[in-house]
C-alpha positions as CSV (number, residue, x, y, z in Angstrom):
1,X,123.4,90.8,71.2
2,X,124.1,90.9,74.9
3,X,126.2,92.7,76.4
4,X,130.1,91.1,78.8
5,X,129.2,92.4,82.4
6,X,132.7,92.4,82.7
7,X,133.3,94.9,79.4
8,X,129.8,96.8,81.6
9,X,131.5,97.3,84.4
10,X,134.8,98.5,82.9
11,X,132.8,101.3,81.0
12,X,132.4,104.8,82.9
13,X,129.0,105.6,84.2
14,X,128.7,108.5,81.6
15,X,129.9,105.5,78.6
16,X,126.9,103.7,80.4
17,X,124.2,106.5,80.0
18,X,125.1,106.7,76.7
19,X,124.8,103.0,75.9
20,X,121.5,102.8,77.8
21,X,120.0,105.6,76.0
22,X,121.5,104.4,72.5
23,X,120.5,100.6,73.2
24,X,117.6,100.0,75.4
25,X,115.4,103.6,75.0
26,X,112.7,101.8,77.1
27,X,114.8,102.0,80.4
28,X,113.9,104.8,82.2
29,X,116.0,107.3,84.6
30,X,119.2,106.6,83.5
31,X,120.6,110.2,83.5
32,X,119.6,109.3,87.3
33,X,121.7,106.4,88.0
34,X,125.6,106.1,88.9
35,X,127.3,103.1,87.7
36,X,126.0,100.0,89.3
37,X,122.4,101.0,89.0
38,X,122.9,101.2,85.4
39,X,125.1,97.9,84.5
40,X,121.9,96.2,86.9
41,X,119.4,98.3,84.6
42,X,121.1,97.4,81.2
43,X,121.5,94.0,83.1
44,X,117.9,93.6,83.7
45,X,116.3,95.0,80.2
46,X,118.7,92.7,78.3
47,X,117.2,89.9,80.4
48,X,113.6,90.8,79.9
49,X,114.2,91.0,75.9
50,X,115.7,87.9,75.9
51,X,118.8,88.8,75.0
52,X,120.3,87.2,78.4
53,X,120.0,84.4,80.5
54,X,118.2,84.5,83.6
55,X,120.9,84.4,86.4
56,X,121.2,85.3,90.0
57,X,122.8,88.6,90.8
58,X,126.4,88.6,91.6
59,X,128.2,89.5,94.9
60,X,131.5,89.5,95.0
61,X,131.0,88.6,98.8
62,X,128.7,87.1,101.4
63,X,126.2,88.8,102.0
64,X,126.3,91.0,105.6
65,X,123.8,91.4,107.8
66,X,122.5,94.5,110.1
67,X,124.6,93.8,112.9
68,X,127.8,92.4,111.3
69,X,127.2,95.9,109.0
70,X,127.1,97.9,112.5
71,X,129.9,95.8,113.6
72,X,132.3,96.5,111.4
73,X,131.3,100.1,111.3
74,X,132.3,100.2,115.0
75,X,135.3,98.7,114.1
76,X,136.2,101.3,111.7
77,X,135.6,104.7,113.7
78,X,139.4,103.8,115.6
79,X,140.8,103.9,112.6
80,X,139.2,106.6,111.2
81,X,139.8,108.8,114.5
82,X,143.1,107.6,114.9
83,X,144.2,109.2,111.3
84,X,141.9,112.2,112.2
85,X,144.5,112.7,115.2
86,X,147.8,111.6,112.9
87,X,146.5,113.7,110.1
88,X,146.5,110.8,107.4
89,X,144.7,111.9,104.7
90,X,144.5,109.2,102.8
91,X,144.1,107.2,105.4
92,X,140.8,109.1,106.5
93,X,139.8,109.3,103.3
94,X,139.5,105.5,103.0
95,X,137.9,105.1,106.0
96,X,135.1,107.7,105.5
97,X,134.4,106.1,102.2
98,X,134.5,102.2,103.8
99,X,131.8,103.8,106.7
100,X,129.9,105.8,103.6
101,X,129.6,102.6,101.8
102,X,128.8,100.7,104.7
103,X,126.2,103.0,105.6
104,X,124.6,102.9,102.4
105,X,124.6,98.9,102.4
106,X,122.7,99.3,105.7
107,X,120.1,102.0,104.6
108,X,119.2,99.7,101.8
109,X,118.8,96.4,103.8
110,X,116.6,98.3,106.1
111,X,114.5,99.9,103.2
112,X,114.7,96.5,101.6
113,X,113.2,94.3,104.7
């Protein structure tokens, strides 16, 4: 039986691991993966047993491009020097994870074209 992606992604990426080894012992790599790797891998392997319908990935928003992704990287690096200067913890802890993230989105759009 398929597996909720909602019940997926409230599991922790170790839960995951475990349920991928357990479940589906052709997916390989998984000891590899952190958490939305694996809920796309379980994902994909229930789809090609059948277990699942074929459906297109979800986003929770639009998709951004390379510039609106560089864009709003610029437009975080005030912020983040601004609570460098205030010494805001938190707050530059936020924003090196937003830029990190962002980063990462870019890497993979640039691998991906």
């Amino acid at each position: 039986m398929a597996t909720d992606h909602a019940e997926l992604e409230k599991l922790t990426a170790p839960k995951l691991r475990e349920l991928a080894l357990e479940k589906y012992p052709g997916l390989t790599g998984v000891s590899g993966m952190n958490k939305e790797e694996l809920v796309e891998a379980i994902l994909a392997e229930e789809v090609r047993l059948g277990l699942r319908p074929k459906e297109a990935p979800r986003q929770a928003t639009a998709p951004m491009g390379v510039s609106q992704l560089k864009a709003a990287i610029r437009r975080l690096k005030p912020t983040r020097d601004s609570a460098l200067g205030a010494k805001d913890r938190a707050g530059l802890a936020a924003a090196r994870v937003q830029i990190k993230r962002m980063k990462r989105r870019l890497r993979k759009l640039r691998e991906a074209s």
